[in-house]
C-alpha angles and dihedrals in degrees: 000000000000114000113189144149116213109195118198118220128208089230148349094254081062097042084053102044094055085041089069110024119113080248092071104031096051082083102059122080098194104028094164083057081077119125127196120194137158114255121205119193132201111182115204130205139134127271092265085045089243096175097046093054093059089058088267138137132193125199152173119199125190109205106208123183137120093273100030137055126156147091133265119190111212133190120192104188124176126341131100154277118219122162098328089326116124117187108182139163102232138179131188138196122185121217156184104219110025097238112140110221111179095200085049093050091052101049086055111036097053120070120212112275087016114151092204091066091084091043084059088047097062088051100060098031115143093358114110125187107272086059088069130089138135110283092175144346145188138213120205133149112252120207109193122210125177112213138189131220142170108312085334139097109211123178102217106204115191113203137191137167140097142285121217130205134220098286087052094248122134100274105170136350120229119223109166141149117205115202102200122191101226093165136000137021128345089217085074101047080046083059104040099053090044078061085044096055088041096045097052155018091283134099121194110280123216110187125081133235084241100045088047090049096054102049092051093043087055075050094250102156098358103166 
């Protein structure tokens, strides 16, 4: 299961100033191990948003930068939001064109004798291939630190771009930190990020990109 924080900033200037501050940075071991890359996300579903409606999410991210170009397929399935906390069941494929196959997925993002097969199951249940097509995306930069933490290793993954809305005007910036627990305990991500919110111009941040994407792109909240 996926355990991560998502922290909502006012702006970028502010995303980026803790990004860089001795605050932030006394946590990581290796900062010049950083990578920064462009993520583009298509975001598939059926027409009824089956798949949304069972708590999932299907998508298609293309990484971009000068040392890395290529596609991983990703489904969040269950779990829960509380305060920034986002507890997911999550599964991810890497590829070399970009085309979802659930079948595909399936065969390589479950393990034998893995529980979470018929978890993966339920989301797509009932749901093929031509009922899928991209019903939004997003496009925002990605800068990757690995932290350290208590007993704990964290990748920490700025982010900042736009969403657009249905009319294809600037509808909303994103400006976010996740704190992800790669290894180790949640009660130390739950600690990091309380020094986070304290440390700098951010409060915990329960909706999702997705979540946000798709809402502007049904036209909910467009400016």
């Amino acid at each position: 299961m996926e355990l991560e924080v998502k922290l909502g900033f006012s702006d970028k200037k502010s995303l980026t100033n803790f990004m860089s501050s001795d605050r932030f940075l006394k946590y990581c071991p290796e900062p010049e191990k950083a990578s920064t890359s462009l993520l583009e996300n298509s975001y598939l579903d059926t027409a009824g948003l089956t798949v949304t409606k069972r708590s999932g999410m299907i998508r298609v991210r293309h990484y971009s930068s000068d040392d890395d170009d290529r596609y991983e397929f990703t489904v969040k399935y269950g779990g829960g939001i509380s305060a920034g906390l986002h507890r997911r069941y999550e599964w991810n494929v890497d590829s070399d064109n970009g085309v979802f196959s659930i079948e595909e997925f399936k065969k390589e993002a479950v393990s034998e004798n893995d529980d979470s097969s018929e978890l993966l199951e339920e989301a797509f249940k009932g749901v093929k291939d031509g009922d899928l097509s991209v019903i939004c995306s997003n496009t925002f930069t990605r800068t990757v630190y690995t932290l350290v933490f208590g007993k704990s290793t964290v990748e920490a993954c700025f982010d900042s771009g736009f969403i657009t809305g249905s009319s294809g005007t600037v509808a909303e910036e994103i400006c976010e930190l996740e704190l992800e627990l790669k290894e180790g305990n949640i009660n130390d991500i739950k600690a990091l990020s309380a020094i986070v919110i304290a440390e700098a111009d951010c409060a915990p941040l329960d909706k999702t990109k997705y979540g946000r994407t798709l809402a502007l792109a049904m036209g909910n909240g467009e400016n």
